[in-house]
N, CA and C atoms as a LAMMPS dump frame, in Angstrom:
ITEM: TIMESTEP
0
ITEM: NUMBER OF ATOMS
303
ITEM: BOX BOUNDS ff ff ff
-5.0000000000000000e+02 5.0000000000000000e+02
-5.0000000000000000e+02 5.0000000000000000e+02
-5.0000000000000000e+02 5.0000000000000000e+02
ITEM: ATOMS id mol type element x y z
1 1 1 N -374.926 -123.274 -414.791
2 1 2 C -374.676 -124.411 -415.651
3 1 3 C -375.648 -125.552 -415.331
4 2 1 N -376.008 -125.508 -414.409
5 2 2 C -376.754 -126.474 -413.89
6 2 3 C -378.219 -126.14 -413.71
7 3 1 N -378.51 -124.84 -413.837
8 3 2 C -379.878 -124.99 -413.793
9 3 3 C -380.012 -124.824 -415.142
10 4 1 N -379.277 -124.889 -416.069
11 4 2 C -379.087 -124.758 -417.677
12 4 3 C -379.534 -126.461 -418.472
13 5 1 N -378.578 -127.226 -417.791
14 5 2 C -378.781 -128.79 -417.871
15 5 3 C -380.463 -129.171 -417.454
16 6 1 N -381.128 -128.524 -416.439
17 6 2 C -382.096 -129.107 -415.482
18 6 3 C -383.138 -128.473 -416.681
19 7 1 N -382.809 -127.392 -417.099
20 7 2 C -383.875 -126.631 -417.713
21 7 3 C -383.769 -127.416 -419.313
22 8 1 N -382.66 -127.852 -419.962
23 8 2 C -382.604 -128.958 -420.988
24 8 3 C -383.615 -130.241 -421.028
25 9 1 N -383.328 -130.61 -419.92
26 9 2 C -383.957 -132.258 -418.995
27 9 3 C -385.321 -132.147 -419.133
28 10 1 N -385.55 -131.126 -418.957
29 10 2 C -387.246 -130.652 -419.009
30 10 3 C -387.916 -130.28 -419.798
31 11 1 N -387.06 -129.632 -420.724
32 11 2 C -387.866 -129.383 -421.997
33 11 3 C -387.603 -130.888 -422.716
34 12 1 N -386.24 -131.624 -423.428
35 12 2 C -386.591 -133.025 -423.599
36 12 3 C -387.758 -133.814 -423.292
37 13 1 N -387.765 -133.792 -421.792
38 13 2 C -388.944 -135.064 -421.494
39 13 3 C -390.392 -134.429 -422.019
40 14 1 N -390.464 -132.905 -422.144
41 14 2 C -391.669 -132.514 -422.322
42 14 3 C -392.114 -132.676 -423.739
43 15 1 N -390.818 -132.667 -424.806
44 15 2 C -391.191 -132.862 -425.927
45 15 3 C -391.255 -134.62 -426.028
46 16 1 N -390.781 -135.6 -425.798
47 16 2 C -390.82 -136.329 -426.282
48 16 3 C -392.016 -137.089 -425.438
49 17 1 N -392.774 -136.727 -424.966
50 17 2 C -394.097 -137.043 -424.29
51 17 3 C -394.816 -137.556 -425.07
52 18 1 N -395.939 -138.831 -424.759
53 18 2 C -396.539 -139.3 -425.693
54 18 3 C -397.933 -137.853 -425.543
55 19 1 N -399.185 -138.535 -426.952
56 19 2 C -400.032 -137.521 -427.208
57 19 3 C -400.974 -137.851 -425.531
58 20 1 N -401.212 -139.218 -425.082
59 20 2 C -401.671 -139.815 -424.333
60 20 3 C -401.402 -139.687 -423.003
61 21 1 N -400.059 -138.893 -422.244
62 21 2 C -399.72 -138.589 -421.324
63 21 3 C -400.232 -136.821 -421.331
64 22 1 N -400.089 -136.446 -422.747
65 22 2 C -400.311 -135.078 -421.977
66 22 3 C -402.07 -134.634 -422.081
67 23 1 N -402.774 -135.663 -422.554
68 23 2 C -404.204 -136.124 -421.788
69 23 3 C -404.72 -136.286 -421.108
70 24 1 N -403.941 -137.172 -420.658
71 24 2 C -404.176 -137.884 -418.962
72 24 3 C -403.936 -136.383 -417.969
73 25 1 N -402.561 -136.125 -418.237
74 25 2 C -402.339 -134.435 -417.601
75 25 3 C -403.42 -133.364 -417.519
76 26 1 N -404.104 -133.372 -418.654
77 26 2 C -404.775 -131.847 -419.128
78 26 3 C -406.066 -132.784 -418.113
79 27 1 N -406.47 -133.944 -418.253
80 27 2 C -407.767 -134.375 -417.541
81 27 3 C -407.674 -133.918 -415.898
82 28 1 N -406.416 -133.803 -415.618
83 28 2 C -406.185 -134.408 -414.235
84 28 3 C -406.403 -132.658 -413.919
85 29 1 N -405.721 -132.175 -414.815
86 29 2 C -405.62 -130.689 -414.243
87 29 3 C -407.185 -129.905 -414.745
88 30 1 N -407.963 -130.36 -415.451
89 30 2 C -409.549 -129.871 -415.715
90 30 3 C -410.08 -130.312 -414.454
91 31 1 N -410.096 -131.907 -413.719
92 31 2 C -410.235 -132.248 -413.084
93 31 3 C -410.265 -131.515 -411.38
94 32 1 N -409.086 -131.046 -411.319
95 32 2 C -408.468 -130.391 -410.343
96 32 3 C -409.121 -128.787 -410.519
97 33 1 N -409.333 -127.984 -411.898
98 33 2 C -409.93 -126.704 -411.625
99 33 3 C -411.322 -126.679 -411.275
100 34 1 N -412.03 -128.191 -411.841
101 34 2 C -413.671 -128.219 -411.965
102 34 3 C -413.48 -128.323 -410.322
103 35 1 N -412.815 -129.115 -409.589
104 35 2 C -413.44 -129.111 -407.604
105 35 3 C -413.034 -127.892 -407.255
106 36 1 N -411.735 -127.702 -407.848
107 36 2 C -412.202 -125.916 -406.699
108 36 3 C -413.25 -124.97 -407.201
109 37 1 N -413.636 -125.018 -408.175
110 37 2 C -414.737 -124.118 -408.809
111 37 3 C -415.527 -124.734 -407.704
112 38 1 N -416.13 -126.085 -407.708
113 38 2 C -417.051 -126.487 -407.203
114 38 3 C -417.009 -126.065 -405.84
115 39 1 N -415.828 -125.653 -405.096
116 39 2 C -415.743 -125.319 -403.879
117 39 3 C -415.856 -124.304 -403.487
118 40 1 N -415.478 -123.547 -404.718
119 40 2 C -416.04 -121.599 -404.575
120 40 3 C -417.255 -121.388 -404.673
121 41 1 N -418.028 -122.627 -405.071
122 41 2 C -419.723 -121.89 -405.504
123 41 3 C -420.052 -122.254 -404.208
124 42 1 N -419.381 -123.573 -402.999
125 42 2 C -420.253 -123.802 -401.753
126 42 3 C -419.708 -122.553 -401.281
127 43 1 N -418.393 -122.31 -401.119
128 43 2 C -418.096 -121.051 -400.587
129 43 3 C -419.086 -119.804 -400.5
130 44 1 N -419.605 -119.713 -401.465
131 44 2 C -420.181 -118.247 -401.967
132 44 3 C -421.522 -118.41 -401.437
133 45 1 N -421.905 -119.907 -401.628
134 45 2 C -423.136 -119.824 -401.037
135 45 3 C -423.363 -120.142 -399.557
136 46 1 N -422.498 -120.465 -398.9
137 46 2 C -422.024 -120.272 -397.499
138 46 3 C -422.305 -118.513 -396.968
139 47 1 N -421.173 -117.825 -397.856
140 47 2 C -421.528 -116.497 -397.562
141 47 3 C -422.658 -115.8 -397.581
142 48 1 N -423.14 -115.727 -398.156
143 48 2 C -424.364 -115.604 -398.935
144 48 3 C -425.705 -115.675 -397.61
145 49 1 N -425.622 -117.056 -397.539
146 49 2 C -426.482 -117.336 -396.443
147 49 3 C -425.881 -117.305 -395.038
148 50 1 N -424.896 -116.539 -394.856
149 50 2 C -424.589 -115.871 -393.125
150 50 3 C -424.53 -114.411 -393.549
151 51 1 N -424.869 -113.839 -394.908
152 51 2 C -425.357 -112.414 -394.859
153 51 3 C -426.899 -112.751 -394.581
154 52 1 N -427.553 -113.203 -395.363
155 52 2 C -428.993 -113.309 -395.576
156 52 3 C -429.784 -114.751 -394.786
157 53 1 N -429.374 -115.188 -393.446
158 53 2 C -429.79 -116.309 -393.009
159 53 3 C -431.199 -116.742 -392.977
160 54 1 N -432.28 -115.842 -393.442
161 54 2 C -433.465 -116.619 -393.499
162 54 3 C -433.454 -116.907 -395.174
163 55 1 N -434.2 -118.101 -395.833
164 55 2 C -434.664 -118.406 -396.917
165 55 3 C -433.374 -118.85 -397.137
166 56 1 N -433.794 -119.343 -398.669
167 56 2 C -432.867 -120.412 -399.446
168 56 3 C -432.022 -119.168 -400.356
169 57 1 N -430.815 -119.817 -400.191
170 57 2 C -430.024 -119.722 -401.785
171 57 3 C -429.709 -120.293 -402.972
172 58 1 N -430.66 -119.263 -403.515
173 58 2 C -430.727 -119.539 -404.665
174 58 3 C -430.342 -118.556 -405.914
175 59 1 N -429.413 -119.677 -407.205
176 59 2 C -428.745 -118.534 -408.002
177 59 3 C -429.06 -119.087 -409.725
178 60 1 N -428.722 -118.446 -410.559
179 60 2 C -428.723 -118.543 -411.327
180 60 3 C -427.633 -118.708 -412.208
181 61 1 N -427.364 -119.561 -413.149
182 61 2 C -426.392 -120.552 -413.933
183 61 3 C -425.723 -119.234 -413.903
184 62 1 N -426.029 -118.341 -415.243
185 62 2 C -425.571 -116.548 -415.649
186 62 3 C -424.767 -116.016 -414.592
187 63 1 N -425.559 -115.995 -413.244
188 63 2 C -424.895 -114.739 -412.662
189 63 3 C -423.971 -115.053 -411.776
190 64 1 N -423.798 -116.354 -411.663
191 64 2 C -422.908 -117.078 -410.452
192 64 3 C -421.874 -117.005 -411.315
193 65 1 N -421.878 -117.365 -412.909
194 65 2 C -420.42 -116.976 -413.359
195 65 3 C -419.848 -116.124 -413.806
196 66 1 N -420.994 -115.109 -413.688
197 66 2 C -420.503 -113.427 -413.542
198 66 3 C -419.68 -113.474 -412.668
199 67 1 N -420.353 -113.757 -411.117
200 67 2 C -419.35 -113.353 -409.71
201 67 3 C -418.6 -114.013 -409.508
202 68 1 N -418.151 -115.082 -410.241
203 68 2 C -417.136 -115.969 -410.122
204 68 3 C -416.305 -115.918 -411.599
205 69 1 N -416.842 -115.373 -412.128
206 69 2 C -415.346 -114.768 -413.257
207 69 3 C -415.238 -116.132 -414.203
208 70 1 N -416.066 -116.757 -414.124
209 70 2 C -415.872 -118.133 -414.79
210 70 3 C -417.134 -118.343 -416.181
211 71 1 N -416.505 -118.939 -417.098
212 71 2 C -418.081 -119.518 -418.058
213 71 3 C -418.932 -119.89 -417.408
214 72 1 N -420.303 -119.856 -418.32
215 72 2 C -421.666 -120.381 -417.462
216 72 3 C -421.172 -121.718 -417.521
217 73 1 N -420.978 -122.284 -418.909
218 73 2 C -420.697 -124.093 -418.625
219 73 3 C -419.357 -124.572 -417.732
220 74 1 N -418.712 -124.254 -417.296
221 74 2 C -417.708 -124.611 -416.402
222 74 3 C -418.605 -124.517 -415.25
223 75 1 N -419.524 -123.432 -414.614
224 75 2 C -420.372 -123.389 -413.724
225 75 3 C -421.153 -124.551 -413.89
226 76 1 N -421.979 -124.638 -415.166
227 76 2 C -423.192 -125.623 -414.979
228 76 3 C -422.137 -127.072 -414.605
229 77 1 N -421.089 -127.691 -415.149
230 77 2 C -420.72 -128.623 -414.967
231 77 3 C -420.079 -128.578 -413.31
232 78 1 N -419.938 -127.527 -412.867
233 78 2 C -419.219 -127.48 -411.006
234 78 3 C -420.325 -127.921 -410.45
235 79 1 N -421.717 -127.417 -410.744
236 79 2 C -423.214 -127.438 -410.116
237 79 3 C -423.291 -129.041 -410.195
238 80 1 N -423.057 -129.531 -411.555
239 80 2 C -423.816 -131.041 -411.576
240 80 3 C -422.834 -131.93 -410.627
241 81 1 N -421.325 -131.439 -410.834
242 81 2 C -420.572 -132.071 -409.268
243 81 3 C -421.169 -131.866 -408.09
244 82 1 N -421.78 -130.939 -407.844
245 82 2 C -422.329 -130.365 -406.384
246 82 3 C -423.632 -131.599 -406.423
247 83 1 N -424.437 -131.393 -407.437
248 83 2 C -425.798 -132.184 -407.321
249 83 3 C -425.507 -133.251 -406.928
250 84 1 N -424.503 -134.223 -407.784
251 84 2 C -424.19 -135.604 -407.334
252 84 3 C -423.429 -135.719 -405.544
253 85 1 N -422.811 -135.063 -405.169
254 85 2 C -422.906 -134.385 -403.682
255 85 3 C -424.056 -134.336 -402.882
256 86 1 N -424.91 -133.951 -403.812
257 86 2 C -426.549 -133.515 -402.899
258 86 3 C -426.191 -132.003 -401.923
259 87 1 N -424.982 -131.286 -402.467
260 87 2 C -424.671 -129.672 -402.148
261 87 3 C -425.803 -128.993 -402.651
262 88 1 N -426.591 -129.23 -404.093
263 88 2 C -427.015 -128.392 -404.856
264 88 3 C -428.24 -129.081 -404.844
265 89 1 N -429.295 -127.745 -405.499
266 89 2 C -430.745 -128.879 -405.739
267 89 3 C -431.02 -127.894 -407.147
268 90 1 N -431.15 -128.239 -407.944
269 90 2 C -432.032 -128.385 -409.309
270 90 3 C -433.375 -127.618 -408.581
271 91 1 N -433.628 -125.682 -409.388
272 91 2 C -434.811 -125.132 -408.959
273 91 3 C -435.635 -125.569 -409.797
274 92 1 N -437.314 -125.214 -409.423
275 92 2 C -438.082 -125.458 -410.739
276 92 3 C -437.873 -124.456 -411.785
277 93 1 N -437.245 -123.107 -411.825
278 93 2 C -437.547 -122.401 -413.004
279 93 3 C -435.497 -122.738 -413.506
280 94 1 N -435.875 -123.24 -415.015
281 94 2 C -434.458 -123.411 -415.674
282 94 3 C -433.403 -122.673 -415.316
283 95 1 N -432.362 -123.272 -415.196
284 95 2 C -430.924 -122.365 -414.926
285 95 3 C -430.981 -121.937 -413.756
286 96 1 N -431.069 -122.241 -412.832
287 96 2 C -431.735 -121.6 -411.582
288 96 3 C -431.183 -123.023 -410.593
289 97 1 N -430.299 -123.014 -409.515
290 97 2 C -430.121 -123.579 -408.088
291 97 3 C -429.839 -123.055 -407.116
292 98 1 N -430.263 -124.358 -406.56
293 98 2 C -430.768 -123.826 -404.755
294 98 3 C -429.237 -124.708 -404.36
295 99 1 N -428.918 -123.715 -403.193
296 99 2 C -427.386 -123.977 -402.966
297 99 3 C -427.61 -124.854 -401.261
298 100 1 N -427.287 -125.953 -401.185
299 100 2 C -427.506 -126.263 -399.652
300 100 3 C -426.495 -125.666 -398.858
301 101 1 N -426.73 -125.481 -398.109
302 101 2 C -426.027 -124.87 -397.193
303 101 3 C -426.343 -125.184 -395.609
């Protein structure tokens, strides 16, 4: 009966939500998937370079969101979080970064 009431309570507040709260929500939670993305690409390139410790890592927009199961643009936008970090460096040939590590 009561988790009947609780489960009422919740759907109410969810419908009568303004358009503007469940914005703020969806930002917060894009927000929240774009850093861990951003944290799986240092991840990967962490790994990456304690398999292969000499030379740089470096990947490409395409294939990083192959191995990460993700769109290229959800990638390119995790990367430009990383850049402003100074994690990532912008290669010279397009679509193409160098992962600091």
């Amino acid at each position: 009966m009561v988790a009947g009431l609780v489960g009422v309570a919740a759907t109410c507040r969810w419908c009568l939500q303004t358009d503007e709260v469940r914005d703020q929500r969806a930002q917060r939670r894009n927000k929240k998937e774009l850093r861990a993305l951003a944290d799986r690409i240092s991840t990967y390139g962490r790994n990456v370079h304690h398999r292969y410790p000499t030379g740089d890592v470096v990947v490409s927009e395409c294939d990083l969101a192959e191995q990460l199961r993700k769109r290229p643009d959800s990638d390119a936008t995790a990367l430009d979080l990383l850049l402003g970090e100074q994690k990532v460096q912008s290669a010279p040939l397009s679509g193409y970064w160098k992962l600091n590590v």
